[in-house]
Each structure stands twice: as structure tokens, then as C-alpha cells.
PQR file with spaces between the fields and no chain letter, atoms N, CA, C, O and H, PARSE charges and radii, in Angstrom:
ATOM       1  N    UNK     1      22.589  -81.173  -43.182 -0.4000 1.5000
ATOM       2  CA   UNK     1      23.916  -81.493  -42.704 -0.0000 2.0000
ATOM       3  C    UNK     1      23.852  -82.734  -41.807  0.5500 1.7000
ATOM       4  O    UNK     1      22.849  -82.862  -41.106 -0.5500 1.4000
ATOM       5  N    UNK     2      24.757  -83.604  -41.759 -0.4000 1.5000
ATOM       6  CA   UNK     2      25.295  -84.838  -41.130 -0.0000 2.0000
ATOM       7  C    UNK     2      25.243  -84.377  -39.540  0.5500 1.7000
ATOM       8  O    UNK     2      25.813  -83.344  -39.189 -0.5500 1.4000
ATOM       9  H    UNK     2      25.573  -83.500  -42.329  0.4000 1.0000
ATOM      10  N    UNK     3      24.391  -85.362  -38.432 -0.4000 1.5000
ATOM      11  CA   UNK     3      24.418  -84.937  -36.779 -0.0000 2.0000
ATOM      12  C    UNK     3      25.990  -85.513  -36.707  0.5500 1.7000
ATOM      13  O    UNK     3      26.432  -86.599  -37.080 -0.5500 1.4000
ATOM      14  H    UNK     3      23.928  -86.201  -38.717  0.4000 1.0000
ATOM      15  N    UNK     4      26.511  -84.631  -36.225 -0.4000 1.5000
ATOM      16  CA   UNK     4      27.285  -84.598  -35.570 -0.0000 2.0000
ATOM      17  C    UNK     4      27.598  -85.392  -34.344  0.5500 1.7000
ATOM      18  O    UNK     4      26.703  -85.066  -33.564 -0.5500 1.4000
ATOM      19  H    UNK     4      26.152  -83.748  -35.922  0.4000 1.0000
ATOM      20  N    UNK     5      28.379  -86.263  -33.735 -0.4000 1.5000
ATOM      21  CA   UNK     5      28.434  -87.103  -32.224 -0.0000 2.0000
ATOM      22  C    UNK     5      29.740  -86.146  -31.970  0.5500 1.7000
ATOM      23  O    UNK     5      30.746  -85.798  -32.590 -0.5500 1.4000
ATOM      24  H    UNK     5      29.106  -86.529  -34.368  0.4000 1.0000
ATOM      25  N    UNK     6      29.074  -85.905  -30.575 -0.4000 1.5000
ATOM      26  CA   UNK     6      29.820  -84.976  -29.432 -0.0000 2.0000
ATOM      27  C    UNK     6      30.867  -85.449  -29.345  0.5500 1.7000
ATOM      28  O    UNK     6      31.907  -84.879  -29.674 -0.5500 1.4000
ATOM      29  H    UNK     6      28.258  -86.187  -30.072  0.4000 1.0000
ATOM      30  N    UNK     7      30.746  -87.077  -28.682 -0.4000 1.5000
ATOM      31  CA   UNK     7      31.963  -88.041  -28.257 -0.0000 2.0000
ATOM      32  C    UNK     7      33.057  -88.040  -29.291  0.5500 1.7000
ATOM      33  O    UNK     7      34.197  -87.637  -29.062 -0.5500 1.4000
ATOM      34  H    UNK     7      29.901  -87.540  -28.414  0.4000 1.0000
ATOM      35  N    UNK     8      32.593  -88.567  -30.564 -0.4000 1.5000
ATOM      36  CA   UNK     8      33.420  -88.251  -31.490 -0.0000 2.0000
ATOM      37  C    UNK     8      34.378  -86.819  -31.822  0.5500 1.7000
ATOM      38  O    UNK     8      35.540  -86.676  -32.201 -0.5500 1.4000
ATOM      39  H    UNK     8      31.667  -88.894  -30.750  0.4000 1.0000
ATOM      40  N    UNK     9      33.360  -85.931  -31.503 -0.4000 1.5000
ATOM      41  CA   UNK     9      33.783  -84.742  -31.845 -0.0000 2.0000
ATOM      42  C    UNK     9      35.413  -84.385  -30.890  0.5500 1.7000
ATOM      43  O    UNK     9      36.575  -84.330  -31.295 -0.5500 1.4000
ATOM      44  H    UNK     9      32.416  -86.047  -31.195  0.4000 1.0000
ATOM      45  N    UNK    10      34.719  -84.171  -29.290 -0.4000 1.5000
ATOM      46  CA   UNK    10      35.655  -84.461  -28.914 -0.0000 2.0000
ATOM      47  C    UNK    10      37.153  -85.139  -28.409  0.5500 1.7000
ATOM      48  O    UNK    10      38.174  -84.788  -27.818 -0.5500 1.4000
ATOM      49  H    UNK    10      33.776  -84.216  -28.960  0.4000 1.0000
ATOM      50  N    UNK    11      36.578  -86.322  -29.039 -0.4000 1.5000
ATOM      51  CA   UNK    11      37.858  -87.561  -29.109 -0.0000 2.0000
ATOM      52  C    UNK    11      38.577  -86.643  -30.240  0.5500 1.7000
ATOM      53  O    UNK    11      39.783  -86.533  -30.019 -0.5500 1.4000
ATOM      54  H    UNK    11      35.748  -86.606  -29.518  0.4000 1.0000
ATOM      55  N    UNK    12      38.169  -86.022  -31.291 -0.4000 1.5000
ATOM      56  CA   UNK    12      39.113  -85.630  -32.156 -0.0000 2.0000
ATOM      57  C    UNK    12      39.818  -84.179  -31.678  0.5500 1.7000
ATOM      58  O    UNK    12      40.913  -83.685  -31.947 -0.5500 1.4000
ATOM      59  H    UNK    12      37.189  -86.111  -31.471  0.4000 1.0000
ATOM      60  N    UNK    13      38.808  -83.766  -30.932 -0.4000 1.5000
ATOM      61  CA   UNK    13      39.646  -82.552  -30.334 -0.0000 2.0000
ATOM      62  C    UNK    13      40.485  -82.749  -29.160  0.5500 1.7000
ATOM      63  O    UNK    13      41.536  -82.116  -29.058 -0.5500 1.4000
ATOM      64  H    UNK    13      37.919  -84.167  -30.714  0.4000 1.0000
ATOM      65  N    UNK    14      40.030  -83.745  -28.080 -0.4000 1.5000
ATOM      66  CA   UNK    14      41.755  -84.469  -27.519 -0.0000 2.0000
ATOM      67  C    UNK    14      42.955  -84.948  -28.672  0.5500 1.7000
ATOM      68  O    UNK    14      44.119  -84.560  -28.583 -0.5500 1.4000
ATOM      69  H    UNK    14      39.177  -84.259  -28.164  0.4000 1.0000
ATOM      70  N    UNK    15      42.645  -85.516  -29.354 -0.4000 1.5000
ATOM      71  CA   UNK    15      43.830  -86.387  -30.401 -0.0000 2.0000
ATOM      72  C    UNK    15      44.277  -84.858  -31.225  0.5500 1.7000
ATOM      73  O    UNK    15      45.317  -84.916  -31.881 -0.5500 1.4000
ATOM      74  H    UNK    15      41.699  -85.832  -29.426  0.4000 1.0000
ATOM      75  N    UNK    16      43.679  -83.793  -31.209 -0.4000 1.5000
ATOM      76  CA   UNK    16      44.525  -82.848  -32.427 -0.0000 2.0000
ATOM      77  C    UNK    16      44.763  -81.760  -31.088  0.5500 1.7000
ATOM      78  O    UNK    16      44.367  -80.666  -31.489 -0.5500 1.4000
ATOM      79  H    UNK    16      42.834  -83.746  -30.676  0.4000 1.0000
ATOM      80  N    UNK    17      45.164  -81.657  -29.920 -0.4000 1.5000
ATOM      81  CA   UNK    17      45.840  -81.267  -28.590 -0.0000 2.0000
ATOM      82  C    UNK    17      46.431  -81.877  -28.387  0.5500 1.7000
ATOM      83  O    UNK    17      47.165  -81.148  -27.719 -0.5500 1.4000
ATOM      84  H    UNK    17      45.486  -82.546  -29.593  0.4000 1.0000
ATOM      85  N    UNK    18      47.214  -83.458  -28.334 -0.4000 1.5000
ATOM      86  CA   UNK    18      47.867  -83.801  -28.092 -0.0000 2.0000
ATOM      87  C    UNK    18      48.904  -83.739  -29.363  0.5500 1.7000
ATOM      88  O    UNK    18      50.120  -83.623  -29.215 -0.5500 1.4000
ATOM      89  H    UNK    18      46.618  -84.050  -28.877  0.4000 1.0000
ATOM      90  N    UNK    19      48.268  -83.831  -30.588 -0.4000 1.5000
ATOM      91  CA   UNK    19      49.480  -83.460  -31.578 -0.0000 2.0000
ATOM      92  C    UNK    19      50.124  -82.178  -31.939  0.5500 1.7000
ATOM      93  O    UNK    19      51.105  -81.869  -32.615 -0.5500 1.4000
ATOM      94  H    UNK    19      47.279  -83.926  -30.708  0.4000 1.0000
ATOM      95  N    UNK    20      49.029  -81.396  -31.100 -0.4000 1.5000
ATOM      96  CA   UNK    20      49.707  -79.936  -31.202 -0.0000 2.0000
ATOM      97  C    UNK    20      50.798  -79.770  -30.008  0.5500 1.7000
ATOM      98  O    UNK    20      51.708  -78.943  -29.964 -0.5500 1.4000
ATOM      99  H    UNK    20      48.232  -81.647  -30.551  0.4000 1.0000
ATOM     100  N    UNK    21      50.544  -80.548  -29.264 -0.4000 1.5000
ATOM     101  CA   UNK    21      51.695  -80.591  -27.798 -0.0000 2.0000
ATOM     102  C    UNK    21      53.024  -81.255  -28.316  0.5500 1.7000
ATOM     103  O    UNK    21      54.147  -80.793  -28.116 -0.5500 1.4000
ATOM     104  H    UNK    21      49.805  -81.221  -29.301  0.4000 1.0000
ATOM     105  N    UNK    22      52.729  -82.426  -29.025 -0.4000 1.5000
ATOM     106  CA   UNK    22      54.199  -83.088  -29.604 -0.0000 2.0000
ATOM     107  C    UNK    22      54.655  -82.461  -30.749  0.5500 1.7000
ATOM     108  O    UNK    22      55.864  -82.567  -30.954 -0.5500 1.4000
ATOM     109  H    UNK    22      51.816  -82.801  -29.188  0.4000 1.0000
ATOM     110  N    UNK    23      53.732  -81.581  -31.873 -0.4000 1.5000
ATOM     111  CA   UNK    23      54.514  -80.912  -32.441 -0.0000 2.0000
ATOM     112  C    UNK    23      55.337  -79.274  -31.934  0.5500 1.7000
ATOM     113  O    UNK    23      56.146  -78.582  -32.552 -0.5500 1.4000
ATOM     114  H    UNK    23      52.749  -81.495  -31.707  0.4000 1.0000
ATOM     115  N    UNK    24      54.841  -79.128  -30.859 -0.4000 1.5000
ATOM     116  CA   UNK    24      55.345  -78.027  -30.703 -0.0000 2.0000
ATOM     117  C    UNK    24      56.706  -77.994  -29.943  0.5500 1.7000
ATOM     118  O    UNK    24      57.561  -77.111  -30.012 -0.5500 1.4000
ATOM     119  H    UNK    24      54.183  -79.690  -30.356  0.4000 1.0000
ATOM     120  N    UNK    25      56.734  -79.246  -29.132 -0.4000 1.5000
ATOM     121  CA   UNK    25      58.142  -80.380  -28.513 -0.0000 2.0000
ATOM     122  C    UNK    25      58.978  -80.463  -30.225  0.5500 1.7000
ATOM     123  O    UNK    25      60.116  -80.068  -30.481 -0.5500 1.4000
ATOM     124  H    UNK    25      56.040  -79.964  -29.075  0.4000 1.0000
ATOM     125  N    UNK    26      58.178  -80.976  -31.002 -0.4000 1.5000
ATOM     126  CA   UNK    26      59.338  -81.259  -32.171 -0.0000 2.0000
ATOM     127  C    UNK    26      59.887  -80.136  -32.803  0.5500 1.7000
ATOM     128  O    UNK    26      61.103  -80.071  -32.982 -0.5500 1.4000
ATOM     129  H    UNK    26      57.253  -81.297  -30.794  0.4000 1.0000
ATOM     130  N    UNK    27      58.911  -78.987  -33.264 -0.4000 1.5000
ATOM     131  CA   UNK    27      59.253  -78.120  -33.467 -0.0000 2.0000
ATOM     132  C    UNK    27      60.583  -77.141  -32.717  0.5500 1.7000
ATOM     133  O    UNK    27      61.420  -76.494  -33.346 -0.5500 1.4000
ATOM     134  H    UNK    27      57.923  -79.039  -33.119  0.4000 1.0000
ATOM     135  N    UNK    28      60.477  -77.261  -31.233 -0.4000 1.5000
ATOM     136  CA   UNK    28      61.568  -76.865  -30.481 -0.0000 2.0000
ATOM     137  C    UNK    28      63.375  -77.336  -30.877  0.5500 1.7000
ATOM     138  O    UNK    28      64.430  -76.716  -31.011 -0.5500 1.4000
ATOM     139  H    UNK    28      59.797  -77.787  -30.722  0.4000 1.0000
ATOM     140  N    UNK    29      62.880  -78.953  -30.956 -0.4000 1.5000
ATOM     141  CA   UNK    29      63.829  -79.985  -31.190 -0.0000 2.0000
ATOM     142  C    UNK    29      64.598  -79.576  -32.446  0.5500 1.7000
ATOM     143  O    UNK    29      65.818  -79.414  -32.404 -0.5500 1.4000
ATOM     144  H    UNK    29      62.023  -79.456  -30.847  0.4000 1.0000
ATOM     145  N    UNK    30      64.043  -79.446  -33.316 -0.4000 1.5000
ATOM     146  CA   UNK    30      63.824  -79.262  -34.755 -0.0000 2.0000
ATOM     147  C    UNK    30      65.120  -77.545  -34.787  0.5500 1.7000
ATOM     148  O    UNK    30      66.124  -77.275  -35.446 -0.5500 1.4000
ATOM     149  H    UNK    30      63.052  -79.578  -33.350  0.4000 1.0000
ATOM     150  N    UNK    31      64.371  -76.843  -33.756 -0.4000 1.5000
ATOM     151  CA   UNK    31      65.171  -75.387  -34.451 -0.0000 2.0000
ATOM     152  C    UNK    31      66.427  -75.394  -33.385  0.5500 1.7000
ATOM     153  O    UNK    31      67.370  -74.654  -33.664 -0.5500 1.4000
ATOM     154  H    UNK    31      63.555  -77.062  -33.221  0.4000 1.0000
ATOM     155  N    UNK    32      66.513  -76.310  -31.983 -0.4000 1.5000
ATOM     156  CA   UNK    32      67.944  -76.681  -31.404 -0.0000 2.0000
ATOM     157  C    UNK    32      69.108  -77.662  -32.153  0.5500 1.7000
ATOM     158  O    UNK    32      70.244  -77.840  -31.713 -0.5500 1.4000
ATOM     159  H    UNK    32      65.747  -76.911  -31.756  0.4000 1.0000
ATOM     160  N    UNK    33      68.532  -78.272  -33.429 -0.4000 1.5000
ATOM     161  CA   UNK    33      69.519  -79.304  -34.385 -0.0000 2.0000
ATOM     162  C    UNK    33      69.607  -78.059  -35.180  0.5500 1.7000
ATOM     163  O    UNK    33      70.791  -77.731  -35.241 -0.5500 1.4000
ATOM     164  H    UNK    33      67.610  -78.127  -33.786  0.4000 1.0000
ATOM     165  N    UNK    34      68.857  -77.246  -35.803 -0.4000 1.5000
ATOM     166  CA   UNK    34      69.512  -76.237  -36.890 -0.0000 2.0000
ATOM     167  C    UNK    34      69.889  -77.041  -38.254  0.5500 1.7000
ATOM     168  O    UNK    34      70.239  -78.220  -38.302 -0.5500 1.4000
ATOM     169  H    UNK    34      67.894  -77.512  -35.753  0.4000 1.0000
ATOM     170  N    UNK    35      69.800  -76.498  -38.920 -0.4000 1.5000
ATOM     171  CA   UNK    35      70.005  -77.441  -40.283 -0.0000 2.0000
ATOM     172  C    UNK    35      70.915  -78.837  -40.227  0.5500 1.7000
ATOM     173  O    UNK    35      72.112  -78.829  -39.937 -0.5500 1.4000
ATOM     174  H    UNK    35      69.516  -75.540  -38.880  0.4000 1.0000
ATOM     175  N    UNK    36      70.251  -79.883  -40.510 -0.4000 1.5000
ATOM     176  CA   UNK    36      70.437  -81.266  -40.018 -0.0000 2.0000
ATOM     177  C    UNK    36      70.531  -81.920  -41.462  0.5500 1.7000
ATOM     178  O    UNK    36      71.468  -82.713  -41.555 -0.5500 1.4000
ATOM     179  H    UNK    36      69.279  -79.889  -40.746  0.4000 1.0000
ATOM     180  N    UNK    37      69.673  -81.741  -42.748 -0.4000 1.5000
ATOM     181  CA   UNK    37      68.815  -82.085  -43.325 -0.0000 2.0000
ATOM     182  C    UNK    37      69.164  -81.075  -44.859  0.5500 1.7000
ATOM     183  O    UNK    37      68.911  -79.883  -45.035 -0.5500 1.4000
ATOM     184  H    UNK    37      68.912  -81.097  -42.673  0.4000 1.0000
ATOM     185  N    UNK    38      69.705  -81.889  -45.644 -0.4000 1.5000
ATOM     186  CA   UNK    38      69.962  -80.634  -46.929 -0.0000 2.0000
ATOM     187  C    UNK    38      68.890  -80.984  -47.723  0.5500 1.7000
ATOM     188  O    UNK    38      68.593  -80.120  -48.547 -0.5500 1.4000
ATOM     189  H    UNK    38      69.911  -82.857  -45.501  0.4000 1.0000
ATOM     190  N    UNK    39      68.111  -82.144  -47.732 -0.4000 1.5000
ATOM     191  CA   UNK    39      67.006  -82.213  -48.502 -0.0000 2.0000
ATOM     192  C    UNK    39      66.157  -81.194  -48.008  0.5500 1.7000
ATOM     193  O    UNK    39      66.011  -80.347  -48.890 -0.5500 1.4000
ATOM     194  H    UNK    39      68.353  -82.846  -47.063  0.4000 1.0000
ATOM     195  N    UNK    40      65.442  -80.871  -46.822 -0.4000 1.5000
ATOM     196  CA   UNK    40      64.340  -79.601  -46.725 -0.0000 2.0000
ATOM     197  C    UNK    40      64.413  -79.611  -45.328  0.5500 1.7000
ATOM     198  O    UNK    40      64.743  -80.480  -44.521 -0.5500 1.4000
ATOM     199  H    UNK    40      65.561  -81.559  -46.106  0.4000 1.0000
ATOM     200  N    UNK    41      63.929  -78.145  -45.190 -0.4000 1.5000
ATOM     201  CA   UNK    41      63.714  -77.688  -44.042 -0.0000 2.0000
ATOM     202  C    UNK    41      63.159  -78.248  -42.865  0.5500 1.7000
ATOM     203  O    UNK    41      62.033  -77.760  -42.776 -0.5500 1.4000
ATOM     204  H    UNK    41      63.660  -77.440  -45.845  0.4000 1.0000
ATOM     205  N    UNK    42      63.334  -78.925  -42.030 -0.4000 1.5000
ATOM     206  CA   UNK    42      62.722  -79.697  -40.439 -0.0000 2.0000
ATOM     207  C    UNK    42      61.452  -78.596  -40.079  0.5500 1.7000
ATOM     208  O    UNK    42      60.239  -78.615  -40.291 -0.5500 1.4000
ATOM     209  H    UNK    42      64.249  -79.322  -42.102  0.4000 1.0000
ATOM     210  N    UNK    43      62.280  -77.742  -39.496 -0.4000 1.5000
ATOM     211  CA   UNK    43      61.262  -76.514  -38.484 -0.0000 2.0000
ATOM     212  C    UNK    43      60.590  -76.113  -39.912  0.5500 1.7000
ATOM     213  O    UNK    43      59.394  -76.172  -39.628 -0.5500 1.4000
ATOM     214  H    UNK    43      63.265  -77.728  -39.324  0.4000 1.0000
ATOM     215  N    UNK    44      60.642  -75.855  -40.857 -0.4000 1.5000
ATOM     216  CA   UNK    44      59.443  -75.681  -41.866 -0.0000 2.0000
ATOM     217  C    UNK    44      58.483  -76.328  -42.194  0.5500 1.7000
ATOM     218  O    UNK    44      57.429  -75.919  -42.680 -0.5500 1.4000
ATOM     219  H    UNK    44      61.614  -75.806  -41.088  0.4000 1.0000
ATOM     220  N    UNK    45      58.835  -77.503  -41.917 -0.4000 1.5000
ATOM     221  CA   UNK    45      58.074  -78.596  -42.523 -0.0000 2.0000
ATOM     222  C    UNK    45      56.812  -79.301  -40.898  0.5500 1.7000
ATOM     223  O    UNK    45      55.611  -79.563  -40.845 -0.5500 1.4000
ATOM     224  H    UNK    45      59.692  -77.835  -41.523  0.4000 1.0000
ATOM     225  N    UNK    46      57.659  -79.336  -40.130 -0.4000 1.5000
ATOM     226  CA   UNK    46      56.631  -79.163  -38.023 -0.0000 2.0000
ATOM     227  C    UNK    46      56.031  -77.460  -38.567  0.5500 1.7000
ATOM     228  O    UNK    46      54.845  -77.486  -38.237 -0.5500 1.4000
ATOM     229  H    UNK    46      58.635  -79.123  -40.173  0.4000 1.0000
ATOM     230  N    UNK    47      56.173  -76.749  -38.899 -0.4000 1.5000
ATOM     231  CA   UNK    47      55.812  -75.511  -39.111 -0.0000 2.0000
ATOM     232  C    UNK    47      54.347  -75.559  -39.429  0.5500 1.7000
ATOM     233  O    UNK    47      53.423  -75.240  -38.680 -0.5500 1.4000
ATOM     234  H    UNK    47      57.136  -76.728  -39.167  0.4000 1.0000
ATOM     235  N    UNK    48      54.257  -76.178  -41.129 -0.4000 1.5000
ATOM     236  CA   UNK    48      53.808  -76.742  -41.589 -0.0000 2.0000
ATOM     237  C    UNK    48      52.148  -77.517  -40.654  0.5500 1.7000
ATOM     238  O    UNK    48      51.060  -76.987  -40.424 -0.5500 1.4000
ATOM     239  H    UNK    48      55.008  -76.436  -41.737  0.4000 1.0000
ATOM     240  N    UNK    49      52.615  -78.770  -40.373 -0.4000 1.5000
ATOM     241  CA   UNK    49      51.945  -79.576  -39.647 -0.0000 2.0000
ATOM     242  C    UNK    49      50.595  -78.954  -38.592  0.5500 1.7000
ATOM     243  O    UNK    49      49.392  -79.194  -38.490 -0.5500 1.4000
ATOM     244  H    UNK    49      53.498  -79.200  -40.559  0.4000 1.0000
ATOM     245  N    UNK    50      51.837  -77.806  -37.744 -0.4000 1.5000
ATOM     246  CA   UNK    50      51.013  -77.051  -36.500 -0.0000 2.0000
ATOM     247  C    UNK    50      49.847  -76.183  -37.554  0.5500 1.7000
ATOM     248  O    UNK    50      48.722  -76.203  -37.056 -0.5500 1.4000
ATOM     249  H    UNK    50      52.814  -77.612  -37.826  0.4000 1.0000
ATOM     250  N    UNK    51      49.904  -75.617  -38.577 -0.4000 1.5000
ATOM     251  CA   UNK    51      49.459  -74.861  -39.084 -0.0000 2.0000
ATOM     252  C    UNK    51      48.085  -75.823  -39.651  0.5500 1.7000
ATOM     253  O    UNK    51      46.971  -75.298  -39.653 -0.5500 1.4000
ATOM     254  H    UNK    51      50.818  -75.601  -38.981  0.4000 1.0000
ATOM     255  N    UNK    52      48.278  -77.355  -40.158 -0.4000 1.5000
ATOM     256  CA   UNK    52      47.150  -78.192  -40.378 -0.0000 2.0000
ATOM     257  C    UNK    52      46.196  -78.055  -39.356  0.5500 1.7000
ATOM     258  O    UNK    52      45.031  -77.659  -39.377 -0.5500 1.4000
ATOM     259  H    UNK    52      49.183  -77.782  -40.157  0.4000 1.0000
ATOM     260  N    UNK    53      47.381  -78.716  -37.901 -0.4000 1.5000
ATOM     261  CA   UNK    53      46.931  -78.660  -36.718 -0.0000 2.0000
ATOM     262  C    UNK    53      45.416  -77.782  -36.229  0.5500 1.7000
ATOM     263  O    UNK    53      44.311  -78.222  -35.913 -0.5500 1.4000
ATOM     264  H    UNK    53      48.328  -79.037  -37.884  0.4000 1.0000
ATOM     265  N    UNK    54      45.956  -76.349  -36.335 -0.4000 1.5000
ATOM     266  CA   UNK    54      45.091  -75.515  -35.821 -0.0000 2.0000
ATOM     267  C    UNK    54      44.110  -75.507  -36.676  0.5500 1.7000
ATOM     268  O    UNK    54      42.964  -75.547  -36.229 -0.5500 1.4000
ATOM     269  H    UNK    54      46.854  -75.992  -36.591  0.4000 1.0000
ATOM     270  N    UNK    55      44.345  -75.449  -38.194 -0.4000 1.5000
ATOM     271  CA   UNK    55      43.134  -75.489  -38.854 -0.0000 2.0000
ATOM     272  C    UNK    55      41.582  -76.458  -38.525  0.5500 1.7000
ATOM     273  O    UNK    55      40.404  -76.166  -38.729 -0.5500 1.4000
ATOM     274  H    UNK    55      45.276  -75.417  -38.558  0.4000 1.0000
ATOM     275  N    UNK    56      42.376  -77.974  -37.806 -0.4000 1.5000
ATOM     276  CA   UNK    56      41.682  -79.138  -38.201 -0.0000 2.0000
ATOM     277  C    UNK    56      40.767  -78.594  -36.534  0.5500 1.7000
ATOM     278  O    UNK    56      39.563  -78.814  -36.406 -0.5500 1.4000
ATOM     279  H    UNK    56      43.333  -78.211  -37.640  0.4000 1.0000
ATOM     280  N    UNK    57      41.652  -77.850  -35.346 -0.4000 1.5000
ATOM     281  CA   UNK    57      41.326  -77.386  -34.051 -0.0000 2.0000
ATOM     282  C    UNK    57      39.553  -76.496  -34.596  0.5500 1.7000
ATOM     283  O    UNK    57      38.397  -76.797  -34.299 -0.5500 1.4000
ATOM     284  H    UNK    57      42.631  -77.671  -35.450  0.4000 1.0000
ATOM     285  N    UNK    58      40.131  -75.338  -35.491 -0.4000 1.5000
ATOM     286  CA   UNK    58      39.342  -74.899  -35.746 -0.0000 2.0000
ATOM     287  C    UNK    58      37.635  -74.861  -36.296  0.5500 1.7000
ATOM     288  O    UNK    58      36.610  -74.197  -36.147 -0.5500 1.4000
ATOM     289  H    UNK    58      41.070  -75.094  -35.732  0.4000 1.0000
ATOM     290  N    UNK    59      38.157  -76.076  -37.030 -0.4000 1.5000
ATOM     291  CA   UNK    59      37.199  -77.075  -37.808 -0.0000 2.0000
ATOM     292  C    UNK    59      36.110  -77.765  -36.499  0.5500 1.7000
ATOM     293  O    UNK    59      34.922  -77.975  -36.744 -0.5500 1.4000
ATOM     294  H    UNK    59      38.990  -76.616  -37.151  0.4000 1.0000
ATOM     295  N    UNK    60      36.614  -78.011  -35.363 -0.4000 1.5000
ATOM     296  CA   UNK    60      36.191  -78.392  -34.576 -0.0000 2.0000
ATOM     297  C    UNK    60      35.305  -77.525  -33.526  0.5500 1.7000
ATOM     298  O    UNK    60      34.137  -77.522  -33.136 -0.5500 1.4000
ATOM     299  H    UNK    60      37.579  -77.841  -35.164  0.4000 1.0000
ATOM     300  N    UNK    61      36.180  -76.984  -33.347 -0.4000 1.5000
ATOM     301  CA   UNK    61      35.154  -75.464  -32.752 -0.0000 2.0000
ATOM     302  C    UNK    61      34.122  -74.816  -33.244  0.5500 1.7000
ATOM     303  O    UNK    61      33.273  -74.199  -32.600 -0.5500 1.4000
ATOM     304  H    UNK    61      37.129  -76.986  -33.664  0.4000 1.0000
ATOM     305  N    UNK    62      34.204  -74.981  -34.607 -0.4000 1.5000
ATOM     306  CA   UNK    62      33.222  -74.178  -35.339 -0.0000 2.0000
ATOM     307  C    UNK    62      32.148  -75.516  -35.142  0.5500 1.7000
ATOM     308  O    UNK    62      30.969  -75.405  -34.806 -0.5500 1.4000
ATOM     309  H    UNK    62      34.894  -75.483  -35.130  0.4000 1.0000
ATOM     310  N    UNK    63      32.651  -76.423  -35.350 -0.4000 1.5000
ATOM     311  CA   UNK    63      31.352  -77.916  -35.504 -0.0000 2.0000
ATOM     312  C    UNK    63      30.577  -77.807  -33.725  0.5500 1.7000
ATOM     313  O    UNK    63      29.567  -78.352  -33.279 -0.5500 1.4000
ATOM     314  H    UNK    63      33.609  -76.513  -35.623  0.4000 1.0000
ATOM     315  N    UNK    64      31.373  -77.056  -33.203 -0.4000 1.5000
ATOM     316  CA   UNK    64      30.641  -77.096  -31.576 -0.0000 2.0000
ATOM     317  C    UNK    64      29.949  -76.438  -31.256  0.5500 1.7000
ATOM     318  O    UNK    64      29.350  -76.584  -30.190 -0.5500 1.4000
ATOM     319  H    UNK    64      32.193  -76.613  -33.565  0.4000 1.0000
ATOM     320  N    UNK    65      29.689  -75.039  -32.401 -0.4000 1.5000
ATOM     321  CA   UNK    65      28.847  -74.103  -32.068 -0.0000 2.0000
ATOM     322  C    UNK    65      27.412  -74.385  -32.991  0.5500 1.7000
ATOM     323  O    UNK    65      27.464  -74.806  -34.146 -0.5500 1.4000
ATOM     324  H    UNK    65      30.176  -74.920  -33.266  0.4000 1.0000
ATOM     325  N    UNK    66      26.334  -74.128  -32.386 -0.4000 1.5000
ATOM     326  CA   UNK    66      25.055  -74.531  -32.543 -0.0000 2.0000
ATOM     327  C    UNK    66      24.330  -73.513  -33.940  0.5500 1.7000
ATOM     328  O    UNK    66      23.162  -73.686  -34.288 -0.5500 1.4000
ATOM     329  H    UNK    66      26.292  -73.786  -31.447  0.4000 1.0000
């Protein structure tokens, strides 16, 4: 397996905390407009995203353990 850089590692785990902070702001935003949008769902679609989100979180955590 590929060494891993810490720095890196964690630069990506600041940058996917801060997008989980603005999606969860949009997500809010998103279900106070209420259907806005007849092409597709807003809050489904930030729904969506957070759910990458945590995966990519996860991905990271697991790369931190030895």
C-alpha cells in the first residue's frame, strides 16, 4: 500500500469539516425555502452531498488507524 502523508491526510480532513459545516448551513437553508425548485429536490440533493461527506470523513479515519 501507498505511505500515506499525515499533513496531507489531515489537510483533507480539515477541508471535508468544513464542507460538512457549510453543508449542513445549506441544508438548513434548503428545508426553510421548502420547495423552490420543480426540477429536483434541494434538501435531497445537500442530503445527498453530507452523506459523500461522511463517507470521504470516514475514509480518512480509517487511513489514520495503524
Amino acid at each position: 500500500m501507498k505511505e500515506i502523508d499525515p499533513g496531507e491526510l489531515e489537510r483533507l480532513a480539515s477541508a471535508l469539516r468544513l464542507a460538512e459545516s457549510a453543508l449542513e448551513e445549506a441544508l438548513e437553508a434548503a428545508e426553510n425555502l421548502g420547495s423552490f425548485d420543480r426540477r429536483f429536490d434541494v434538501p435531497r440533493a445537500v442530503g445527498g452531498a453530507q452523506r459523500l461527506v461522511g463517507n470521504a470523513l470516514e475514509a480518512v479515519d480509517a487511513a489514520r488507524r495503524p
